[in-house]
DSSP file (Angstrom, degrees, kcal/mol; ACC not computed):
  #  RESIDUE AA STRUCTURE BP1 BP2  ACC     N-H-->O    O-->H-N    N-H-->O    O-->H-N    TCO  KAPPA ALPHA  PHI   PSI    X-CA   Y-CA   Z-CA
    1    1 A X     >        0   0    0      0, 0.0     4,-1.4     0, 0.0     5,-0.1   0.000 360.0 360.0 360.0 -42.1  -12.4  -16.1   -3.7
    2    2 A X  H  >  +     0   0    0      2,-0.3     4,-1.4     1,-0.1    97,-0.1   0.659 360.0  55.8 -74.9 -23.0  -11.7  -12.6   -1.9
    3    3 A X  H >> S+     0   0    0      1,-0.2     4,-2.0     3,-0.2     3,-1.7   0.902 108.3  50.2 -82.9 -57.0   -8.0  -13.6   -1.4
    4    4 A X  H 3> S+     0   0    0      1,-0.2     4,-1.8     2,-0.2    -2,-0.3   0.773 114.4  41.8 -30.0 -40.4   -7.8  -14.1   -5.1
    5    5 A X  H 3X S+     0   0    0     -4,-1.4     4,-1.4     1,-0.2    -1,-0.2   0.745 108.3  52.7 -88.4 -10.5   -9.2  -11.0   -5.7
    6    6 A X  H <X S+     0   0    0     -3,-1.7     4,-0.7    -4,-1.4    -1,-0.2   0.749 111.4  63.7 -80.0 -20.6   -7.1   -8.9   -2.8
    7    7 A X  H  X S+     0   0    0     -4,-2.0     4,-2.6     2,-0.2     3,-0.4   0.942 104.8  37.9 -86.5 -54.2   -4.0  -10.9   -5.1
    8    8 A X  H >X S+     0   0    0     -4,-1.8     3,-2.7     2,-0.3     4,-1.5   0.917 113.8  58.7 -66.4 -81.0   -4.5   -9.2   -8.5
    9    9 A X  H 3X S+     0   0    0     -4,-1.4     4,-4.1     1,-0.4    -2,-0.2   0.402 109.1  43.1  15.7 -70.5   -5.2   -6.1   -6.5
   10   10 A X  H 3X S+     0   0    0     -4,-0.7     4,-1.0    -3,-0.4    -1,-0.4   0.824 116.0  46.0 -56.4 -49.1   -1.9   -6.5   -5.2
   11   11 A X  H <X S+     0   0    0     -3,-2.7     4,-4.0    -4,-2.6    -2,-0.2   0.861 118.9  43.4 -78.7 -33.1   -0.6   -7.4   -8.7
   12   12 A X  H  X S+     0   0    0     -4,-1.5     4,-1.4    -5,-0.3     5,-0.3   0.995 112.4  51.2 -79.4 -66.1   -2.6   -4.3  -10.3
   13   13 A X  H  < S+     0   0    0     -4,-4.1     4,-0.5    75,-0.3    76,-0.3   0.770 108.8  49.3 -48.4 -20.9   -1.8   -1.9   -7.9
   14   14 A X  H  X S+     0   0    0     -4,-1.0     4,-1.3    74,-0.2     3,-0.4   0.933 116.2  41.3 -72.7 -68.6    1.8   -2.8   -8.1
   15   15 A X  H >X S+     0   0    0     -4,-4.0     4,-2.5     1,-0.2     3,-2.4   0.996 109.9  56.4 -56.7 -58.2    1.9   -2.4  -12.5
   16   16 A X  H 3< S+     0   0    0     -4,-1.4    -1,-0.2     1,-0.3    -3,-0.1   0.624 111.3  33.1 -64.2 -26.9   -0.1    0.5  -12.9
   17   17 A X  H 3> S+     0   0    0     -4,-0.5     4,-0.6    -3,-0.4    -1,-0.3   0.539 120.4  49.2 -92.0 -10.7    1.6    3.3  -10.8
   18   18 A X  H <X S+     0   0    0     -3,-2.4     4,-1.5    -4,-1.3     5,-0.4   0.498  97.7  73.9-110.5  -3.9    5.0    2.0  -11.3
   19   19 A X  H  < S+     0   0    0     -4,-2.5     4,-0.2    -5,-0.3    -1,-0.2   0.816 116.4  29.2 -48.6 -27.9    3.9    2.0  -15.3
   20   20 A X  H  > S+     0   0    0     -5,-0.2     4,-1.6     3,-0.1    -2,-0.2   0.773 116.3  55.5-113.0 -12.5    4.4    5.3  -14.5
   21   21 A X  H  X S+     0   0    0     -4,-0.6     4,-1.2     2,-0.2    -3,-0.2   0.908 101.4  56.7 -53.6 -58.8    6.9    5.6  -11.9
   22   22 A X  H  X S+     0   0    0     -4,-1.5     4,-0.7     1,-0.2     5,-0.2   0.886 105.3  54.5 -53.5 -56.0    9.8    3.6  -13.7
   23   23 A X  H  > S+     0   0    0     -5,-0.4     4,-1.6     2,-0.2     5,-0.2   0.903 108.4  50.6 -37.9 -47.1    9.6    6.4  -17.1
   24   24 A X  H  X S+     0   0    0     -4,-1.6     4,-0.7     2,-0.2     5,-0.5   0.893 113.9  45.9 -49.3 -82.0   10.1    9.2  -14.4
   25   25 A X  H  X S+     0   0    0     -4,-1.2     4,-6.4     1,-0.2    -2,-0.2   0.591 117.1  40.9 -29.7 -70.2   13.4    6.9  -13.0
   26   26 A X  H >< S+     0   0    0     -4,-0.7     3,-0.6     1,-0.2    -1,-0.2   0.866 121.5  42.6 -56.8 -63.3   14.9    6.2  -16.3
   27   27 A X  H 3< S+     0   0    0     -4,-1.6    -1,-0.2    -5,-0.2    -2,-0.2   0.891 136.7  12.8 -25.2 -64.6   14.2   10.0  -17.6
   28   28 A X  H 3< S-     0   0    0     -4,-0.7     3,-0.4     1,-0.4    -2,-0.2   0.300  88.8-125.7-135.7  42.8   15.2   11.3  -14.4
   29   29 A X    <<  -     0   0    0     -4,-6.4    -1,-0.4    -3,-0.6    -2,-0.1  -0.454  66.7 -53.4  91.9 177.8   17.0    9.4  -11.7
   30   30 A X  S    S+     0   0    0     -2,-0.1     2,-1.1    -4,-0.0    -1,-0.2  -0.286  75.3 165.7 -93.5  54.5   15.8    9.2   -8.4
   31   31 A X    >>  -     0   0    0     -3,-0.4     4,-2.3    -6,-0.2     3,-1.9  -0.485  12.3-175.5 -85.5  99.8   15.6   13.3   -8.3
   32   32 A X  H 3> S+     0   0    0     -2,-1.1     4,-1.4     1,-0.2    -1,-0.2   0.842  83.5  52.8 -55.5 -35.3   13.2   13.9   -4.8
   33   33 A X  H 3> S+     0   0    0      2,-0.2     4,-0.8     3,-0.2    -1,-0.2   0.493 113.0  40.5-101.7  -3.4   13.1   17.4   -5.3
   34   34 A X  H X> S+     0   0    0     -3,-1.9     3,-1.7     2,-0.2     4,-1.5   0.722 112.7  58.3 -98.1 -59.4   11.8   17.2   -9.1
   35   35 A X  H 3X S+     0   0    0     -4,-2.3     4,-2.8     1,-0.3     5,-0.3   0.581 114.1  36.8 -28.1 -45.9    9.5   14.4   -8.2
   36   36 A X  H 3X S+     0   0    0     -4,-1.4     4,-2.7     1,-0.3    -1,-0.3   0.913 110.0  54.4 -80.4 -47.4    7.9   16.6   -5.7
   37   37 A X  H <X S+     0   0    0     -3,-1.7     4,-1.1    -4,-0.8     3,-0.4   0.997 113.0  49.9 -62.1 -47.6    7.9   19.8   -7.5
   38   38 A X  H >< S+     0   0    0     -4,-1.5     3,-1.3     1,-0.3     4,-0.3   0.974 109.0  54.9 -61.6 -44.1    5.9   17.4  -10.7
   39   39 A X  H 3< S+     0   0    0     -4,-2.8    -1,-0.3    -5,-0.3     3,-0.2   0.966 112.8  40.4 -62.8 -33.0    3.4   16.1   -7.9
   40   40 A X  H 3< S+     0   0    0     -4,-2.7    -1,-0.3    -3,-0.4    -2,-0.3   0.364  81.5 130.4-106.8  28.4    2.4   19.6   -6.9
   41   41 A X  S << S-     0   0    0     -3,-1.3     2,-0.2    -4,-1.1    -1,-0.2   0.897  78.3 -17.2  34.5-111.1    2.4   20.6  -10.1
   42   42 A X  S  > S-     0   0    0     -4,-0.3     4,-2.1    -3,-0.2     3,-0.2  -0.497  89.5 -77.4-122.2 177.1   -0.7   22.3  -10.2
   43   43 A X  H  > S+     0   0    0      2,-0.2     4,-0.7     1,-0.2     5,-0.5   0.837 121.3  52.1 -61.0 -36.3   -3.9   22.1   -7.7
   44   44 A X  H >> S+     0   0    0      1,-0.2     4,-1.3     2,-0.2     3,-0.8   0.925 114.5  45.2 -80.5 -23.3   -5.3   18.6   -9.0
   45   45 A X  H 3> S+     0   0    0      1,-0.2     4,-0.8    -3,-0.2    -2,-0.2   0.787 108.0  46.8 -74.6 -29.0   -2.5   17.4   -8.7
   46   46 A X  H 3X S+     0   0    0     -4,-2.1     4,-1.1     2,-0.2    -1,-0.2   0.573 106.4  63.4 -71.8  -9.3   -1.5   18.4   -5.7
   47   47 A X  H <X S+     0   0    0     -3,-0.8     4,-0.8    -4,-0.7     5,-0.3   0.566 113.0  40.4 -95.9 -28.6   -5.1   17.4   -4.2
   48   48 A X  H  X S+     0   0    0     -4,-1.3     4,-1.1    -5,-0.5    -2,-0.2   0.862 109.9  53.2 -97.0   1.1   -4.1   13.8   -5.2
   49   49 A X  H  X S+     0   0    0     -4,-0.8     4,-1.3   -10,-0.2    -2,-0.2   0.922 119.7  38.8 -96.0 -58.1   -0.4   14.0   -4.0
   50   50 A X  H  X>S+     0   0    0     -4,-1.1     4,-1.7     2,-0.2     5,-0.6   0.872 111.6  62.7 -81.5 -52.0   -2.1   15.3   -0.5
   51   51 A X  H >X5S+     0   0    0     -4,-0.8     4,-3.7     2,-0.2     3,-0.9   0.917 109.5  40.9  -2.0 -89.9   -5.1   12.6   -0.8
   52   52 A X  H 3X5S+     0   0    0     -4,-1.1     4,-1.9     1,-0.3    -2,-0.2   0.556 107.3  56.7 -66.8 -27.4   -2.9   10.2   -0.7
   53   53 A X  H 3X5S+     0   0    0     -4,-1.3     4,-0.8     2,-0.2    -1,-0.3   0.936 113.9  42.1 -50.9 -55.5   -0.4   11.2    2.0
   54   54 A X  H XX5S+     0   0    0     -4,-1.7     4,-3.1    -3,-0.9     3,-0.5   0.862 114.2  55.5 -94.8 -50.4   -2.9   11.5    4.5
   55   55 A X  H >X<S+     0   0    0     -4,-3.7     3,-1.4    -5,-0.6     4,-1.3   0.861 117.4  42.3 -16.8 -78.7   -4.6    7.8    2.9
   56   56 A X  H 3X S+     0   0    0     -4,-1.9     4,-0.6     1,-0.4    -2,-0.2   0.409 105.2  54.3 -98.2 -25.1   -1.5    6.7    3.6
   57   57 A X  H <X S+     0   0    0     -4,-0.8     4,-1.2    -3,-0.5    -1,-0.4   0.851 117.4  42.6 -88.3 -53.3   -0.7    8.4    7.1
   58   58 A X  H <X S+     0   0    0     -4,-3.1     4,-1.4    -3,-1.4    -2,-0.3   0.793 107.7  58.9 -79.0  -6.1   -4.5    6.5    8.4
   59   59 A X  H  X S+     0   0    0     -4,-1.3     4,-5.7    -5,-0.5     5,-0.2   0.895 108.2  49.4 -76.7 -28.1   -3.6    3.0    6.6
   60   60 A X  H  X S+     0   0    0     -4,-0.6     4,-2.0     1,-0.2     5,-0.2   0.923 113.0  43.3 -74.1 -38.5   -0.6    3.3    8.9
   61   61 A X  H  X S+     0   0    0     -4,-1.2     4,-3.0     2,-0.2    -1,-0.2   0.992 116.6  44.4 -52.8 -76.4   -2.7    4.0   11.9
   62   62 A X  H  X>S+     0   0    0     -4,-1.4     4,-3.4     2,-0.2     5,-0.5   0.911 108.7  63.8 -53.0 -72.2   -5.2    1.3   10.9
   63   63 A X  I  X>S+     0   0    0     -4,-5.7     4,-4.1     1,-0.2     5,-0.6   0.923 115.7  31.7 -25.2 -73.4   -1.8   -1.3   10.1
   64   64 A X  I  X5S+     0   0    0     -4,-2.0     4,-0.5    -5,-0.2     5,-0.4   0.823 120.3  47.8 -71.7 -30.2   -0.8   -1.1   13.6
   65   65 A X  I  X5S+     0   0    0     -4,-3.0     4,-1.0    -5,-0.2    -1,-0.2   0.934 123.9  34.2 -69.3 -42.2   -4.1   -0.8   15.4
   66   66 A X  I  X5S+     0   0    0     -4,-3.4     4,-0.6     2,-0.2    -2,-0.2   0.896 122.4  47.4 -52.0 -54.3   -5.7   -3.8   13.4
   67   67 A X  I  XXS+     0   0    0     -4,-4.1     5,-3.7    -5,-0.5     4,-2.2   0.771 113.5  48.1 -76.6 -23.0   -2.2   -5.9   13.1
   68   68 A X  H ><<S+     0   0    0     -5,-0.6     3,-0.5    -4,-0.5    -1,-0.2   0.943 112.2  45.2 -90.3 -50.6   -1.4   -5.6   16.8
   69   69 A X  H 3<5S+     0   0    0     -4,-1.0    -1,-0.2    -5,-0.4    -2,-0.2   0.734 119.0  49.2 -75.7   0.0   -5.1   -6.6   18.3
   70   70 A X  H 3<5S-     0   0    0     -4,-0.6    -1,-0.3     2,-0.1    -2,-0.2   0.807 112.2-128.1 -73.6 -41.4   -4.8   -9.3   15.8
   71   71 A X  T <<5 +     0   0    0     -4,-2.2     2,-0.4    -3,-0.5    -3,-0.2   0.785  46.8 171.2  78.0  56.2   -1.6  -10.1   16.9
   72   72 A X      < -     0   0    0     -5,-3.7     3,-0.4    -8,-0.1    -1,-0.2  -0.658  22.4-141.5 -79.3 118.5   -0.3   -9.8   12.9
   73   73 A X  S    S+     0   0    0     -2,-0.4    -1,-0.0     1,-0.2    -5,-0.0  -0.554  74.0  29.2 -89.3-167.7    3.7  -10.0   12.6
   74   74 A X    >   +     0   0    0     -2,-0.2     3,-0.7     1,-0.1     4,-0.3   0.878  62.3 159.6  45.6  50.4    5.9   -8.0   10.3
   75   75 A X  T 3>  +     0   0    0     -3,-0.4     4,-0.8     1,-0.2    -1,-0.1   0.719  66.8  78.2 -53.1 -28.6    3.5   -5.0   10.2
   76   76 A X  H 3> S+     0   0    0      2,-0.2     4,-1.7     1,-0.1     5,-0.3   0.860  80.7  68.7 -42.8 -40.9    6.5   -3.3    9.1
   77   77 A X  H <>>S+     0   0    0     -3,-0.7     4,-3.0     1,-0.2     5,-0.6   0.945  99.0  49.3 -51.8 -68.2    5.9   -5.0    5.5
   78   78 A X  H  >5S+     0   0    0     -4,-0.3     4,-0.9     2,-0.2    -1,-0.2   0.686 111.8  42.9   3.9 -74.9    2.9   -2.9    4.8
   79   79 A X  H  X>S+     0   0    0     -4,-0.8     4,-1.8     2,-0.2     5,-0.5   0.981 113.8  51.0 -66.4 -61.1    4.2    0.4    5.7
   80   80 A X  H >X5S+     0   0    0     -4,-1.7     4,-3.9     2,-0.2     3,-1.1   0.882 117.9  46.5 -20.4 -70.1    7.7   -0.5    3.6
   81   81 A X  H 3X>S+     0   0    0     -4,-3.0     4,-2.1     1,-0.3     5,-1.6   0.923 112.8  50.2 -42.1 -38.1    4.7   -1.6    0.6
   82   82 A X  H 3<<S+     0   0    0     -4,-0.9    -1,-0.3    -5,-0.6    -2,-0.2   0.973 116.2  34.6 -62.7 -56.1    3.1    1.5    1.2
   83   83 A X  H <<5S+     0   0    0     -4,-1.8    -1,-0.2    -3,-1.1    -2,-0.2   0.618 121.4  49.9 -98.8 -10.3    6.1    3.8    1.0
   84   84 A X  H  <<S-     0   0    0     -4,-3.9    -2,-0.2    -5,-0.5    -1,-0.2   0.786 138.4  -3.1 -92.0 -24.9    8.1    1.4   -2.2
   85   85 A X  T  <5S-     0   0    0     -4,-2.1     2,-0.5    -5,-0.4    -3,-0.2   0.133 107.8-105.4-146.4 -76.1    4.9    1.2   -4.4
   86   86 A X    >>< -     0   0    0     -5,-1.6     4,-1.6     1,-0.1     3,-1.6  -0.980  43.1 -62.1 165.1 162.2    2.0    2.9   -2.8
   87   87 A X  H 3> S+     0   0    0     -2,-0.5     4,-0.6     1,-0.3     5,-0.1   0.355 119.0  83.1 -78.0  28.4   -1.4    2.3   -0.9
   88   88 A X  H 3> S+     0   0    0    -75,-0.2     4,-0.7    -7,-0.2   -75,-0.3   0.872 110.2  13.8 -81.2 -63.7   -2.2    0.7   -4.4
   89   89 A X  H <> S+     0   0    0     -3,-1.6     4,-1.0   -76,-0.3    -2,-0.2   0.631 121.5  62.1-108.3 -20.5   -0.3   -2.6   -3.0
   90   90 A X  H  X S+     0   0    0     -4,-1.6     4,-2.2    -9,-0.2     5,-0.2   0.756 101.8  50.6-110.0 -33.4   -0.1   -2.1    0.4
   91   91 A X  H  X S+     0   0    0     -4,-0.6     4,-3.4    -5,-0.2     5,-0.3   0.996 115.0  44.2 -21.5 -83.1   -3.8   -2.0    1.1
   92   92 A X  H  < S+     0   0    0     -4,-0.7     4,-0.3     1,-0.3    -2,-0.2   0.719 108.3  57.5 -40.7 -49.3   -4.4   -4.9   -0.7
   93   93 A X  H >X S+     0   0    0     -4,-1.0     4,-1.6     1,-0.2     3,-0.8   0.919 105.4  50.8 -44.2 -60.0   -1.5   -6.8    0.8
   94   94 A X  H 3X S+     0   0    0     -4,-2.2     4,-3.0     1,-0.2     5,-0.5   0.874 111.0  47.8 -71.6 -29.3   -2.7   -6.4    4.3
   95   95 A X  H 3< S+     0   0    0     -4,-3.4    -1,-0.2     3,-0.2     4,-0.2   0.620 109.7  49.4 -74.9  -0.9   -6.2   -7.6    3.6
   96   96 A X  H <> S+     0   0    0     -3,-0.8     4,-2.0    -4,-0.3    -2,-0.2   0.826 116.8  45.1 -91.4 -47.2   -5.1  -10.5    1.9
   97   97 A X  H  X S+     0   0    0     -4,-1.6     4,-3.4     2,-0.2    -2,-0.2   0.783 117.8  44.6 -56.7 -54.8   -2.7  -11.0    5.1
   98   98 A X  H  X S+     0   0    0     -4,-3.0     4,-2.3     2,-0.2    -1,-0.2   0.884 108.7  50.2 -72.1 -47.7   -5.4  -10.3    7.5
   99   99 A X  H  > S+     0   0    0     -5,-0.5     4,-2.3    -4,-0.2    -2,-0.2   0.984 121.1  40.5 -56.7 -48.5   -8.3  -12.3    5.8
  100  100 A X  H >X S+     0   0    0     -4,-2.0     4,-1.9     1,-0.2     3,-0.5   0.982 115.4  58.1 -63.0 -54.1   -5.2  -15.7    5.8
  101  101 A X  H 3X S+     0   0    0     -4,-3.4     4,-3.9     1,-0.2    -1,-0.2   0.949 111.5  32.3 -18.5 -86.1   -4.5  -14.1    9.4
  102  102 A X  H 3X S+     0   0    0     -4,-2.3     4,-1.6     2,-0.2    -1,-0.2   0.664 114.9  69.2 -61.5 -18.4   -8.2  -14.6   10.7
  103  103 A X  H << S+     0   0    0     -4,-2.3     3,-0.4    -3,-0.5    -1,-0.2   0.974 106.4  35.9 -19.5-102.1   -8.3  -17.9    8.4
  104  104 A X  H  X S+     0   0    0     -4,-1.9     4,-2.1     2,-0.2    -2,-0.2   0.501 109.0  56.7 -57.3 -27.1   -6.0  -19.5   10.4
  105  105 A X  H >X S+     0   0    0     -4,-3.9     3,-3.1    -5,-0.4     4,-0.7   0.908 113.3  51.7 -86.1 -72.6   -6.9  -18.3   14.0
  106  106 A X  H 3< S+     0   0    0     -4,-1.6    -2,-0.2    -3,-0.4    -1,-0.2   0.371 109.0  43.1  -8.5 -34.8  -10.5  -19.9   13.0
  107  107 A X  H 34 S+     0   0    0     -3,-0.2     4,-0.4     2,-0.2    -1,-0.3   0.707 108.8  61.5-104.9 -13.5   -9.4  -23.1   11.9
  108  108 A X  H X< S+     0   0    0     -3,-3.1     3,-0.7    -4,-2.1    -2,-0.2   0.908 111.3  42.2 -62.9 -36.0   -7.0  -23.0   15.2
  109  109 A X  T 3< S+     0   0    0     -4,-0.7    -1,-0.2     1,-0.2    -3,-0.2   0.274 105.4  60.8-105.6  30.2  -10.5  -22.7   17.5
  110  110 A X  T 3         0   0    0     -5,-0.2    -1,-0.2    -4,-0.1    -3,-0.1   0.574 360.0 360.0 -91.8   2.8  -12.4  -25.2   15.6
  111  111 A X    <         0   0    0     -3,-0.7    -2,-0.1    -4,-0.4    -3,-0.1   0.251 360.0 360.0 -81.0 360.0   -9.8  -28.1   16.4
């Protein structure tokens, strides 16, 4: 049940930020330097534009400390998710990954 629900996660975190994401592209391109001026905008916005950097800066931490004493490959996928959509999807991903992960090394030491 919990991977089902870390899979819409994935699927939800994924629609809803790029619901707004793709109307920026098409308006205005990939332009980095307006994107950034619109995220700091103003102070709430800039407290969730910073939020989420630093989120995004310990999930990375967390990816490699977790994935490596698991002994997870492709950890790279994560960060990639992380930086292509957002800790929206890239959370989700790796706990869905990690729960299948710990699955499978369980059902390896009960044979």
């Amino acid at each position: 049940m919990v991977k089902i629900i870390y899979l819409l996660l994935c699927i939800i975190g994924t629609v809803l930020p790029y619901s707004q994401f793709l109307p920026f592209l098409l308006d205005n391109g990939l332009n980095i330097p307006l994107f950034i001026e619109q995220l700091f905008a103003n102070r709430i916005s800039s407290f969730f534009g910073l939020d989420l950097i630093i989120s995004s800066l310990v999930f990375w931490v967390f990816i490699f400390w977790e994935g490596t004493r698991l002994r997870m490959s492709n950890l790279w996928v994560y960060v990639a998710s992380n930086l292509l959509v957002g800790v929206s999807l890239a959370l989700p991903l790796f706990l869905l990954m990690r729960h299948q992960h710990l699955e499978q090394q369980t059902e390896t030491v009960s044979y």
